[in-house]
VEXFITI-235179 format. One record per residue (C-alpha): x, y, z; residue in one letter. Coordinates in steps of 0.1 Angstrom, whole numbers, padded with zeros to 4 digits, always signed. Example, Ala and Ser with C-alpha at 12.3 -4.5 7.8 and 13.67 -1.06 7.14 Angstrom:
REM residues 2
+0123-0045+0078A+0137-0011+0071S
***
This chain:
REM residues 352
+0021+0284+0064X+0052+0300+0048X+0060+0288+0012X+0082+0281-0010X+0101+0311-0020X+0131+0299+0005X+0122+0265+0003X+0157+0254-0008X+0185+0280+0001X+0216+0281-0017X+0245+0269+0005X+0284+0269-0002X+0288+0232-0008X+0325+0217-0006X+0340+0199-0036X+0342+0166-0017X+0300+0167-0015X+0295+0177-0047X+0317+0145-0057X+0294+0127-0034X+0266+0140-0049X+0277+0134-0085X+0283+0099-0074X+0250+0091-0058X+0229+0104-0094X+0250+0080-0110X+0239+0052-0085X+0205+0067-0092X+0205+0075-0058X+0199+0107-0034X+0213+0123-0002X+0195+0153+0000X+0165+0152+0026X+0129+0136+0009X+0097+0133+0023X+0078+0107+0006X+0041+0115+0011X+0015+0076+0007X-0017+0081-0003X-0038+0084+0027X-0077+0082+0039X-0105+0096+0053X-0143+0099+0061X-0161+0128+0065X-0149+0138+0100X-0116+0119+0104X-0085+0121+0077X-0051+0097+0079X-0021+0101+0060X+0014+0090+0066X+0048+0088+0044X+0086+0085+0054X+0109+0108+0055X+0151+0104+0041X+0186+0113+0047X+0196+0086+0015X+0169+0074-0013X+0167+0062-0041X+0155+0084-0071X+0125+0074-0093X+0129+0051-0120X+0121+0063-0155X+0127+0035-0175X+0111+0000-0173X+0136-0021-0201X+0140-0062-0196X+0176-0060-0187X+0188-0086-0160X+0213-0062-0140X+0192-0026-0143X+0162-0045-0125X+0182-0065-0103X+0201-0029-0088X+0168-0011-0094X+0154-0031-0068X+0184-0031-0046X+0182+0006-0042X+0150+0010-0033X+0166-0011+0003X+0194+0014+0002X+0177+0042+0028X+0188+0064+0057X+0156+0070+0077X+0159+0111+0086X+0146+0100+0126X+0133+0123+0146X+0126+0150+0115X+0096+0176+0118X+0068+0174+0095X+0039+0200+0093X+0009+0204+0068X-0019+0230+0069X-0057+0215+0068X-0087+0240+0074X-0060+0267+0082X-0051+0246+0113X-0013+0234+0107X-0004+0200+0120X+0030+0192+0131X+0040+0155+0140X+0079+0137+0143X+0091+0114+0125X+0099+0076+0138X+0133+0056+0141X+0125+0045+0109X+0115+0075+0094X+0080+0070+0090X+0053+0091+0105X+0012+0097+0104X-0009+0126+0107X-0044+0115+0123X-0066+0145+0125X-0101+0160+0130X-0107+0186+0102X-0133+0221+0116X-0152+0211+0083X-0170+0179+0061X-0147+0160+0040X-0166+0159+0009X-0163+0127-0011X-0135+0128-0035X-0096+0131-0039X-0080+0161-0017X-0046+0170-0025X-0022+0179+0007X+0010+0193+0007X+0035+0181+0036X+0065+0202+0048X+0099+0191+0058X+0113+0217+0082X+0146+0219+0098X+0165+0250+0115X+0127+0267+0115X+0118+0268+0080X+0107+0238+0053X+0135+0222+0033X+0118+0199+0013X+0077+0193+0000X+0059+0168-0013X+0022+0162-0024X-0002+0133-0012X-0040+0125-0017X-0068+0117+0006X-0093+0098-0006X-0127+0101+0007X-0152+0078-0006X-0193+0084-0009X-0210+0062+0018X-0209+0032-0004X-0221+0000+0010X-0187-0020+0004X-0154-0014+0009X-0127-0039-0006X-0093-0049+0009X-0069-0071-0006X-0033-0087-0001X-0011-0086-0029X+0014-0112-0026X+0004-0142-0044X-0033-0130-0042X-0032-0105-0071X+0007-0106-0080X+0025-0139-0089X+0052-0137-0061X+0059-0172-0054X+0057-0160-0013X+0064-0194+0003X+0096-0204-0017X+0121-0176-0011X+0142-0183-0043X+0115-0181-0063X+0105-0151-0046X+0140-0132-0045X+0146-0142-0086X+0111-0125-0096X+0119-0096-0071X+0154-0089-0080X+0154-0095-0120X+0120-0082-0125X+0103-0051-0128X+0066-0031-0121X+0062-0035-0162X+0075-0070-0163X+0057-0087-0135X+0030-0106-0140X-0012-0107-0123X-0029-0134-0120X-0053-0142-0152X-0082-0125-0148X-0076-0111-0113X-0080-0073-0129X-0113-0080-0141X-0124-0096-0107X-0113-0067-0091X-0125-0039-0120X-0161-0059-0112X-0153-0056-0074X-0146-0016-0078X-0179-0012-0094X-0205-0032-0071X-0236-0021-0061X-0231+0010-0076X-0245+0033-0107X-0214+0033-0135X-0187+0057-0128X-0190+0053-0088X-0160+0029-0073X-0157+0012-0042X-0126+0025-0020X-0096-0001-0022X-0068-0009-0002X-0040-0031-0011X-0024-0042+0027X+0007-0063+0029X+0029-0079+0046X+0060-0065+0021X+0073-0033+0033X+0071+0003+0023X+0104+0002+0004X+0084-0014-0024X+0057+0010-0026X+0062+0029-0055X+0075-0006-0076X+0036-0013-0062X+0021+0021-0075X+0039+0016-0110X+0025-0016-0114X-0014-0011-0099X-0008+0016-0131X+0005-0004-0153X-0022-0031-0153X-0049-0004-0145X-0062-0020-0106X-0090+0001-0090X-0069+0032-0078X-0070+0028-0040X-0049+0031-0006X-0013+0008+0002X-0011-0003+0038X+0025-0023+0038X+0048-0034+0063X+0079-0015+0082X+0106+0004+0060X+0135-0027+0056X+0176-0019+0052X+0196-0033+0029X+0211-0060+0046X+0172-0070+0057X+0163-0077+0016X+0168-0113+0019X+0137-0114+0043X+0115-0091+0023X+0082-0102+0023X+0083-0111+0061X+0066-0089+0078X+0046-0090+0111X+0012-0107+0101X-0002-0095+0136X+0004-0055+0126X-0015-0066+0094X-0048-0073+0114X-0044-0042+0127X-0044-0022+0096X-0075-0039+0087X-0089-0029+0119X-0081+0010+0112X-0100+0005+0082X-0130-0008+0098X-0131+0018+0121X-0128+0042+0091X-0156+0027+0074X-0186+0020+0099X-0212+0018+0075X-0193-0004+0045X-0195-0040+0043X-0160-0059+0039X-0152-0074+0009X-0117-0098+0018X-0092-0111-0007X-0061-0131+0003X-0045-0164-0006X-0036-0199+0013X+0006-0190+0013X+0009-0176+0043X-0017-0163+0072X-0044-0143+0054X-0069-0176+0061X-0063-0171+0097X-0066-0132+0095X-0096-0131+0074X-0112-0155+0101X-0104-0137+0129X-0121-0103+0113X-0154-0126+0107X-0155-0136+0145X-0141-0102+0158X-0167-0081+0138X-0198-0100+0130X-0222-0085+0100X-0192-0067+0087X-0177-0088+0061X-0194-0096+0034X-0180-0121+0021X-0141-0138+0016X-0121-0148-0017X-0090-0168-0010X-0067-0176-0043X-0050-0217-0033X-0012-0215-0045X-0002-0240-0019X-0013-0274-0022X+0003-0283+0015X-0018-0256+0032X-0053-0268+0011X-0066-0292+0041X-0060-0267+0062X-0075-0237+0047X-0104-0257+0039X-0115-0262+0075X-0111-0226+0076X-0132-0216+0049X-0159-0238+0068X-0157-0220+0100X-0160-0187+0078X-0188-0198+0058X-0206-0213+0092X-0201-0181+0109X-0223-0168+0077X-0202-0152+0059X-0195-0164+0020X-0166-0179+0011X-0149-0190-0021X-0116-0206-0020X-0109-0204-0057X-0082-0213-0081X-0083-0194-0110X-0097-0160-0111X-0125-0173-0135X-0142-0192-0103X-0142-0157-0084X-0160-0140-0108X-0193-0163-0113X-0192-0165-0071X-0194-0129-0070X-0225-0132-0097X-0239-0159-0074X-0241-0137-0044X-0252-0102-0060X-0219-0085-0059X-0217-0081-0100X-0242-0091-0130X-0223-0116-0139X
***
């Protein structure tokens, strides 16, 4: 594929967008075209990765200071987007280059076949932009392909690793719009769990793959990265929810829980050989998810950790938990993180 020597040509640009453009780097905010590349996946025949591409963006944050009205616009502009619909994306893989279009929204996802292996480890790709026949903007993503472990772990992270307050949306909005990745808060413990989790049933230095799927959408995902760094999670995969607009940030958080199944699915498909590992919480419809995996795909889960936030949904849940446990599949419906950890010592996962 042609590189980057043109990448970016130099075009007469009129006062009036240069004004523009000085104005939108104030906002801390973009108009030139970006390609945001996610982490993606693969095995050793099959690879996935997907991104978004933008007409507006916002530009990454730098600085992570306790300051009321820098986090609370911080966050807004990570809602302020103008999908680039319709916009041509290629990458070259085995010398074969792959060209897909991008969605309404912007998004789009390159499933492919590669000629050779994928060998276990983390494979860089490099994803073109093109407009008018030739690239106008790049980006770099990773694949991660994992050893033929025998688990595989998936979380939610809503309420189930981050305090997010789900089910009480001004609790939810107040931590979202005055908080930051730096400044929000795990639950005690939950790191350690899931350090323990990364690790199991293997020799030290190996890790489980990971992927973090949720019902909050993609507009959060680098606030998401920067925190999974911060607090040092197993470095894994996001699944998330559709790209939101602005005037949509009051329902963040809302997404389809049906499309959420689905993602799980892909990874089981992915991953024939690896055991699930599940981890959710009682707020909203991970029980109900988690259950219908179990009956959908019997033998593949190994076992089920749900975190109770919601004292309302507890009698409820608990009949759950008995239809996954009765189906023969472990389940620990847990309060503190503390209780997770000697019920993964109890059924082999850890030492502990």
């Amino acid at each position: 594929m042609q590189k980057s020597a043109d990448l970016y040509k130099v075009n007469k640009v009129s006062f009036r967008d240069r004004l523009k453009a000085k104005f939108l780097l104030w906002l801390r905010l973009t108009n030139s075209p970006v390609i945001k590349v996610y982490n993606g996946y693969g095995n050793q025949q099959h690879l996935v990765i997907f991104g978004h591409v933008f007409k507006l963006s916002s530009l990454p944050r730098k600085t992570f200071r306790k300051n009321f009205i820098t986090n609370f616009f911080s966050m807004f502009r990570l809602f302020m987007v103008r999908p680039y619909r319709g916009a041509i994306i290629k990458f070259e893989w085995d010398g074969i280059i792959y060209e897909t279009k991008a969605e309404d929204d912007g998004f789009f996802r390159f499933e492919c076949t590669p000629i050779n292996i994928m060998t276990p480890g983390k494979h860089s790709a490099i994803l073109y932009l093109w407009d008018n026949n030739q690239p106008i903007a790049e980006a770099t993503g990773y694949i991660y392909v994992p050893d033929e472990y025998k688990y595989a772990v998936i979380s939610d992270i809503d309420d189930t690793l981050l305090i997010s307050h789900s089910s009480n949306l001004r609790k939810r909005l107040y931590v979202l719009l005055t908080k930051n990745a730096h400044s929000r808060k795990p639950f005690e413990g939950v790191i350690s769990h899931y350090k323990l989790l990364a690790n199991a049933g293997l020799k030290t230095g190996a890790s489980n793959p990971f992927f973090y799927v949720s019902s909050s959408e993609w507009n959060l995902y680098q606030f998401l990265l920067d925190f999974s760094h911060k607090h040092e999670l197993p470095e894994g995969v996001f699944l998330l929810s559709q790209l939101k607009k602005l005037h949509q940030v009051f329902a963040t958080g809302q997404g389809k829980h049906s499309a959420k199944f689905m993602r799980i699915v892909r990874i089981v498909e992915a991953f024939p050989k690896e055991q699930l590992i599940l981890l959710g919480d009682d707020s909203q419809q991970d029980p109900y998810i988690y259950l219908s995996l179990v009956e959908h795909f019997p033998g593949k889960i190994y076992c089920v950790y749900l975190r109770h936030t919601q004292k309302k949904n507890y009698e409820a849940v608990k009949q759950i938990v008995e239809k996954i446990e009765n189906a023969g599949v472990p389940c620990c419906y847990f309060t503190h993180s503390s209780e997770a950890i000697i019920h993964s010592g109890q059924i082999g996962l850890t030492s502990l």
